[in-house]
Structures are given as structure tokens and as C-alpha cells.
C-alpha positions in Angstrom: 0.0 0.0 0.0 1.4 3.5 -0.6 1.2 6.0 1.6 1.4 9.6 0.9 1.4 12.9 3.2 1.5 16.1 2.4 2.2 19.6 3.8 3.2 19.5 7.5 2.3 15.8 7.8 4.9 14.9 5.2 7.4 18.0 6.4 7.2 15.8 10.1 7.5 12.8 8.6 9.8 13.5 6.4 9.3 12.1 3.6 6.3 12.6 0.7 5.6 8.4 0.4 6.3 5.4 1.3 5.3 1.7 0.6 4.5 0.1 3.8 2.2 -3.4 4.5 0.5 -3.2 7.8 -0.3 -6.3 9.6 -4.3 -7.4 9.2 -5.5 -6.5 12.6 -4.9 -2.7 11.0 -8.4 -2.5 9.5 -9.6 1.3 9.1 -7.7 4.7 9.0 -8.0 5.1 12.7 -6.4 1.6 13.4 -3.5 2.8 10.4 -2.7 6.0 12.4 -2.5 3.7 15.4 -0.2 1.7 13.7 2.6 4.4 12.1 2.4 6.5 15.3 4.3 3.5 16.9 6.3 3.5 13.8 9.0 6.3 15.0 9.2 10.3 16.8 8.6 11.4 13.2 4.9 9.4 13.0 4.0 10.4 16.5 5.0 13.7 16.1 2.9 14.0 12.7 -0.2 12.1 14.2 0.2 13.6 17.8 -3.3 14.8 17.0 -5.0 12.3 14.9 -8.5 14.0 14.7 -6.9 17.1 12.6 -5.3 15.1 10.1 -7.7 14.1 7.5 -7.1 10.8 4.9 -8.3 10.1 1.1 -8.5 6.1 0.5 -7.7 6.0 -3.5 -7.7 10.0 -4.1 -11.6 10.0 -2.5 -11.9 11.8 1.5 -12.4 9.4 3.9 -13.5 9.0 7.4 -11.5 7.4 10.1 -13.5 4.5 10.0 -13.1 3.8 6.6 -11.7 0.3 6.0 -8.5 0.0 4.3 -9.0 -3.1 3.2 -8.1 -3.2 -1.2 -6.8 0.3 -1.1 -3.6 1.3 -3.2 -3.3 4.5 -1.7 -4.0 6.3 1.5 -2.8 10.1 1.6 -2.9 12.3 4.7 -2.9 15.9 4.8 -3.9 18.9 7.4 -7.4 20.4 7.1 -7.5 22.7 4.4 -9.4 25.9 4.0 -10.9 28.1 1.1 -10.8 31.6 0.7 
């Protein structure tokens, strides 16, 4: 599965992607933050507040208990705002 983050998420991570298999028990978005916060500082740092960061399953918003389950890609990015 590839992973992607962008703005601040990806400038704490520090890196834009990454191909990463988690184990099966990891079953929505919720359960995958759970997962790559345990992952490193970097991940806890970027998820240190895992109801601001907001996920797309497969380019398409998704909620955090979205199941993961047959996605190719999961990005995460900070709220964004119009104007």
C-alpha cells in the first residue's frame, strides 16, 4: 500500500511516500494511524493529533473508519481551508 502525506504531515515525517504493508488487525484509517504512530518520533509527532489530520482512500476523502482493506493509496494531509 502506498502511503502519501503532504504539507506538514509529510514535512514531520519527512518524507512525501512510502510503501509500507501493515499487519491485518490494521483494519480502518484510525487503526492505520495507530499503527505508524508507533512506527518512530517522526509518526508520533505527525499524528500527535489524529483528529486534525484528514485521509483520502484512493484519491476519495475518507472517514476514520473507513476500511483500508483493497486500497492502493492512502494520503494524509492537514485540514485545508478556502478563501
Amino acid at each position: 500500500m502506498k502511503l502519501v502525506y503532504f504539507a506538514w504531515v509529510r514535512e514531520r515525517i519527512g518524507r512525501a511516500e512510502e510503501e509500507l504493508a501493515p499487519p491485518p488487525e490494521v483494519a480502518t484509517v484510525t487503526d492505520l494511524v495507530g499503527w505508524l504512530r508507533g512506527r518512530g518520533e517522526e509518526y508520533a509527532y505527525a499524528f500527535e493529533d489524529p483528529g486534525v489530520v484528514r485521509a483520502a482512500i484512493d484519491r476519495t476523502h475518507a472517514k476514520p473508519d473507513a476500511q483500508i482493506a483493497g486500497a492502493s493509496e492512502i494520503a494524509f494531509f492537514p485540514p485545508m481551508t478556502g478563501g
